[in-house]
N, C-alpha and C positions, 0 to 999 in steps of 0.2 A: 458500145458496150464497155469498152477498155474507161472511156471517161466516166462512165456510172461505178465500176468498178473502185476507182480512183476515190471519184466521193464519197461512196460507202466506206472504204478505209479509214479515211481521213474523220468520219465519221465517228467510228467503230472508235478509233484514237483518242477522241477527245471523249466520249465516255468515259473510256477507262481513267482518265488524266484524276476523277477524284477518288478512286479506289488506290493508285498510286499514289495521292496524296498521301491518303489515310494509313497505307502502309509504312509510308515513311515515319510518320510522326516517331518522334523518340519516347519511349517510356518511361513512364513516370519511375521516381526511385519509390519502395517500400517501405514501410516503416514496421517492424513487426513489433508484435505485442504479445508477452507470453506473462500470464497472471494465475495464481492459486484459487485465485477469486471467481465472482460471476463477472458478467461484459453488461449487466446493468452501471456496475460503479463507473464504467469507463467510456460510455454515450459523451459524444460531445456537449449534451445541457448538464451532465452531472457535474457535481461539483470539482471531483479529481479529473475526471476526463478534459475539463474545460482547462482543469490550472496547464492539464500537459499539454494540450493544443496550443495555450497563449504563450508558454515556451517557447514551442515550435515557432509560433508567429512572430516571438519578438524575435527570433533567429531569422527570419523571414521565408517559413513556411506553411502553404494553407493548404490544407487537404482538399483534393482534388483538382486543384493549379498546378503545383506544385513538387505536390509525391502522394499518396496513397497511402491507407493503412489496414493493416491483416494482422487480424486479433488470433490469438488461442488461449481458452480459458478453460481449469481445472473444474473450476465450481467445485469447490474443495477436495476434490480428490485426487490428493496429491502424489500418487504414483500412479496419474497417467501424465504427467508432466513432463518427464523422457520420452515419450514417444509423439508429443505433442510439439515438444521443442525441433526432432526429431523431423518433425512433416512440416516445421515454420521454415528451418534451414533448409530444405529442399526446395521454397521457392525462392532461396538467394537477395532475399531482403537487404539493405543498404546497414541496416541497425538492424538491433534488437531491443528490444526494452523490458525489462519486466517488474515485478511485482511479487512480492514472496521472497522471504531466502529458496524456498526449494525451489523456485521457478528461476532466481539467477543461478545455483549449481545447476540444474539442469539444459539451462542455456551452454553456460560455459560449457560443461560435456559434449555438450552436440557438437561445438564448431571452435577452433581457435584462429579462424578467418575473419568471419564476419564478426563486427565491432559490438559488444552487450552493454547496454546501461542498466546500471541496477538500480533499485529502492528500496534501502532494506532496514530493516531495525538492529541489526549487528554488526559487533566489530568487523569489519569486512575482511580484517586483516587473522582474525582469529578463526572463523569460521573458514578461510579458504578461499576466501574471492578476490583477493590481490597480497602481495608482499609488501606493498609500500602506499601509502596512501597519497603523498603526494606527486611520487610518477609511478602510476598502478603499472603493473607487470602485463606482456599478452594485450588484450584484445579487449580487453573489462575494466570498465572503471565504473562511478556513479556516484548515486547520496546515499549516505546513510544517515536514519533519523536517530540514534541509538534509543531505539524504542524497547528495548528490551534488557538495556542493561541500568536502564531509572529505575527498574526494583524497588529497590534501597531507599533512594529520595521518596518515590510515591509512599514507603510503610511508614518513613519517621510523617511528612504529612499525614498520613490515615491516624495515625498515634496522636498528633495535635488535634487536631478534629474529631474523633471520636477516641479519646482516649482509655474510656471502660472497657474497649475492647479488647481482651485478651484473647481472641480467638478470632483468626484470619480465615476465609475463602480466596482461593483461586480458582475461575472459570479457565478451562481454556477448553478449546477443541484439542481433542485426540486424536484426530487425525492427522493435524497439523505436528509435523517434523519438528516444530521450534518448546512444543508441550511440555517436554519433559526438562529440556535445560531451562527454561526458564519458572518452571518450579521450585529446581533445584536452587534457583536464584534468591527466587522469593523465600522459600525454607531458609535460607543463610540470614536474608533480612531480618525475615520474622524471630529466627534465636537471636540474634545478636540484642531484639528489643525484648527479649523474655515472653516472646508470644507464639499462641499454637497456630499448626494450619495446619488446613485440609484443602484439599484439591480434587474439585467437581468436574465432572466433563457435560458438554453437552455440543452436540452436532447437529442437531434439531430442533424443532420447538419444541415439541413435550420433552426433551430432556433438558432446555431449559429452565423451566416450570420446579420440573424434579430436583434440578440445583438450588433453587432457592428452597423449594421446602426441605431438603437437605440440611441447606445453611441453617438454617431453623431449627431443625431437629437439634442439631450438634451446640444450639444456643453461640452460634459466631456472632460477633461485634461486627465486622466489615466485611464486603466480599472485592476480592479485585479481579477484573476483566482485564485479560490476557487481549496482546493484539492478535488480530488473525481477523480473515476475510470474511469468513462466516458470521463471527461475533460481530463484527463491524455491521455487517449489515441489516443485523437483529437490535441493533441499539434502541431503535423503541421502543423493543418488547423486552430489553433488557430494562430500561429504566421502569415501565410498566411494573414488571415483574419487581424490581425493587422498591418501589412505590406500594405494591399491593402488603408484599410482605417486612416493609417498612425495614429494608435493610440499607444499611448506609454503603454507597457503593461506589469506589474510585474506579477511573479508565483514563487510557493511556490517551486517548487523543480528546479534542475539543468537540470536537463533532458529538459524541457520547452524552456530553454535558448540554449544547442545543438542541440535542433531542429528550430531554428531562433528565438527564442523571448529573449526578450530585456534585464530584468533582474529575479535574484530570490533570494532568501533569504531563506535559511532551513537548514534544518539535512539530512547529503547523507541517500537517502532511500536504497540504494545497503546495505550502510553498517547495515541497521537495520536488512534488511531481510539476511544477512551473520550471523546477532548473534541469529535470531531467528532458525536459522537452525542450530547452535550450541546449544540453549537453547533445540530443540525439539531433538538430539543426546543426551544430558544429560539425559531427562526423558527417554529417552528408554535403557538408562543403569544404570537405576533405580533412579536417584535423584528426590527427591518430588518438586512438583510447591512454596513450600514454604520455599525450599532453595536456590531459584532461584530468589536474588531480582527485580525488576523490572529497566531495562538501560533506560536511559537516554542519549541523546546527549549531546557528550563533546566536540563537534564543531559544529556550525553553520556558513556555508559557504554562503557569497556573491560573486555572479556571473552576470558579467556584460557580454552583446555580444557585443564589437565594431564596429563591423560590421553592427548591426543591426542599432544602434544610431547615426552613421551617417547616414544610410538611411533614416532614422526619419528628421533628418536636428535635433539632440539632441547634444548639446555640455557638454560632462559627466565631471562636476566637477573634478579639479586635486584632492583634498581631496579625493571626494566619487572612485575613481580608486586608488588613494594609499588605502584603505580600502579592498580591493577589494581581495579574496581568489584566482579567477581566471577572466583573462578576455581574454576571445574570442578575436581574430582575422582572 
């Protein structure tokens, strides 16, 4: 009995030996992800999702080897972003990353521990998200595209390319936190060329619709697409919609333009979310937010669609196409 005893033990012992493996294993780091946006843009086959993974990778990490990653997303409603940020930092994430100005202030709020990468189209330094841009302050650093302070540059372009137009559109969403300063941007633009504007909103698809027949109404020359998440991810029914009612329509990123609209002007967004996802590989191999200065775009690409502007019946300046980074055909 004593010796059956014995072997059932010894038994019983080497069962358990893979459940005690399995306990052991050490866990994986986090990567969090806090976006204004949907979590369609940021699937690993999308196109931003993939630029931030090969970051990560040239840093030498792969999701699910590696570390792990825990999304939260607004889908534009941008004050539940506090409480979203709120429930990321409760699970103690290695980073943060986000997407939006109001999704990096809202990060920063939550935690001055855990390390934030941002991506944002503002001065980072104006808006509150660091003191210094080459040794950021705290726990925050990242890229900024200054997507929002090319205003200016995008109206004097609008003015060469359709220069009849005395009369500007700006789409933005209204929901979005960044709507109203960067009207106020574009209004400064637009006086300084002797030109009017009006400012549409739209947060859905019928009140996209409704902007363009808007711009219509008001007999506008051009209209400009505000960045923001929402808009972004309506870009074919923004060119659609500008195509139907034959308005000539500037956006901030490239992406806008290979989806049929007409021109844009910015910093490639792939490439910001490629160095953000190298910047968040760095902290998780230990380097501080405060040796990570804050990037800047060292090109800003004009793209023209040819295609699009002779549909328009738009004849594109020889100059503004010798200018020109890339053009569509």
């Amino acid at each position: 009995m004593r010796r059956r005893d014995v072997i059932k033990g010894i038994a019983g012992s080497v069962t358990a030996w893979p459940f005690v493996a399995r306990a052991q294993r050490p866990t994986l780091p986090v990567v969090g992800f806090l976006s204004g946006g949907q979590s369609e843009s940021w699937t690993p086959s999308s196109p931003l999702g993939a630029a931030f993974r090969s970051g990560l990778a040239e840093a030498g990490f792969v999701e699910g080897k590696n570390f792990t990653f825990e999304g939260r997303w607004a889908g534009g409603q941008f004050d539940r972003l506090p409480s979203l940020a709120a429930d990321l930092v409760n699970g103690s994430p290695a980073v943060i990353v986000t997407n939006t100005l109001p999704a990096a202030l809202a990060a920063k709020a939550a935690t001055s521990a855990i390390p934030v990468v941002f991506v944002v189209g503002e001065d980072p330094i104006k808006v509150g998200l660091v003191t210094s841009l080459n040794r950021p302050s705290a726990n925050v650093t990242g890229v900024t595209n200054f997507m929002n302070v090319l205003g200016a540059k995008r109206m004097e372009l609008a003015s060469e390319l359709v220069p009849q137009a005395d009369g500007i559109a700006l789409l933005v969403n209204q929901n979005n936190p960044n709507a109203e300063v960067d009207a106020a941007d574009l209004r400064a633009a637009a006086d300084a060329l002797g030109k009017r504007t009006v400012v549409l909103k739209a947060n859905n698809d019928s009140e996209i619709e409704a902007a363009f027949i808007a711009a219509s109404e008001h007999k506008l020359g051009a209209l400009f697409v505000n960045i923001d998440p929402f808009l972004f991810n309506h870009r074919e029914l923004l060119a659609l919609m500008a195509a139907r009612y034959r308005l000539p329509t500037i956006y901030p990123l490239r992406d806008f333009v290979s989806a049929g609209g007409l021109m844009s002007y910015g910093a490639n967004f792939a490439n910001a979310w490629h160095q953000s996802g190298i910047y968040a590989g760095k902290i998780l191999r230990g380097t501080k937010p405060t040796d990570l200065p804050v990037l800047q775009p060292t090109k800003i690409d004009l793209v023209i669609n040819l295609n699009t502007a002779k549909a328009l019946g738009i004849d594109v300046p020889t100059k503004l196409l010798a200018r020109a980074d890339e053009v569509i055909e």
